[in-house]
C-alpha positions in Angstrom: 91.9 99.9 65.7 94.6 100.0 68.5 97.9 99.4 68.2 99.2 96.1 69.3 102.6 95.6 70.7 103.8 92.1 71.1 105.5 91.4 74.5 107.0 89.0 77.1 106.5 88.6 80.4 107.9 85.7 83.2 104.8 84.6 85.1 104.3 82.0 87.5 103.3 79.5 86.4 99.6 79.6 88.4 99.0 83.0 87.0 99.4 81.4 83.1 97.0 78.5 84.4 94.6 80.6 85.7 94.7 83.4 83.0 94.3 79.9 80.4 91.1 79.1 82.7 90.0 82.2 82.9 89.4 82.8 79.3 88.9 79.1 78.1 86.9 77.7 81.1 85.3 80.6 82.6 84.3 82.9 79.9 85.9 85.8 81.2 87.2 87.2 77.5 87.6 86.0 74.7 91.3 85.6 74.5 94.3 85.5 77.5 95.5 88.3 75.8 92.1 90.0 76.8 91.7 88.3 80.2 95.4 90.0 81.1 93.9 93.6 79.3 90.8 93.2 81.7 93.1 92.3 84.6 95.4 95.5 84.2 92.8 97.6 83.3 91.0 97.0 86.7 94.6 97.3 88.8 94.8 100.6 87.1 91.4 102.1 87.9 91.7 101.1 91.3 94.9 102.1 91.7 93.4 105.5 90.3 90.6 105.5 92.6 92.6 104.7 95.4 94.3 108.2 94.3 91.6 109.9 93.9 90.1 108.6 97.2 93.5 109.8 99.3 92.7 113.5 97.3 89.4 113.8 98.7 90.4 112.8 102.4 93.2 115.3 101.6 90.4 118.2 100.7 88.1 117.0 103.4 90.4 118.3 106.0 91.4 121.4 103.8 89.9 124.0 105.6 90.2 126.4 102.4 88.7 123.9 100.3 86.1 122.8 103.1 85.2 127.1 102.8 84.9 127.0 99.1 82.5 124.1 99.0 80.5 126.1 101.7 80.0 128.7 100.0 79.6 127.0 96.8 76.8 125.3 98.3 75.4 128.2 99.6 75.2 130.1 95.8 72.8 126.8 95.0 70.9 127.6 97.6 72.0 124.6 99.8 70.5 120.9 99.6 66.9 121.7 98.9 67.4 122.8 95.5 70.2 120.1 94.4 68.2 118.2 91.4 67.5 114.3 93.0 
């Protein structure tokens, strides 16, 4: 079981309507507690993704990681042999 840590937060007063709708009239979770956890926990991952995204542009254009890859591809024996 997690740990649960009691907090307090000033919302708008939309935000605590729609969170109330969201669990009570839409379904979304069981509780507004787990409405909010499901609305952070989705911020977080894409603001991870947007992260991760910005790394891989990054590497794209890293012509010492654009070499490595190359050659990594070519110890697999390129495309043809990648498993579908």
């Amino acid at each position: 079981m997690t740990t649960r840590i009691k907090r307090t937060y000033n919302l708008d007063e939309a935000t605590v309507r729609h969170v109330r709708e969201m669990s009570a009239e839409y379904g979304v979770a069981d509780s507004q507690d787990a409405v909010v956890e499901l609305a952070v926990e989705r911020l977080y991952r894409e603001a991870l993704d947007r992260v991760e995204d910005g790394r891989w542009a990054a590497a794209a254009v890293d012509p010492a990681f654009v070499a490595e890859m190359r050659e990594v591809a070519s110890d697999l024996g390129g495309d043809e042999s990648w498993p579908a």
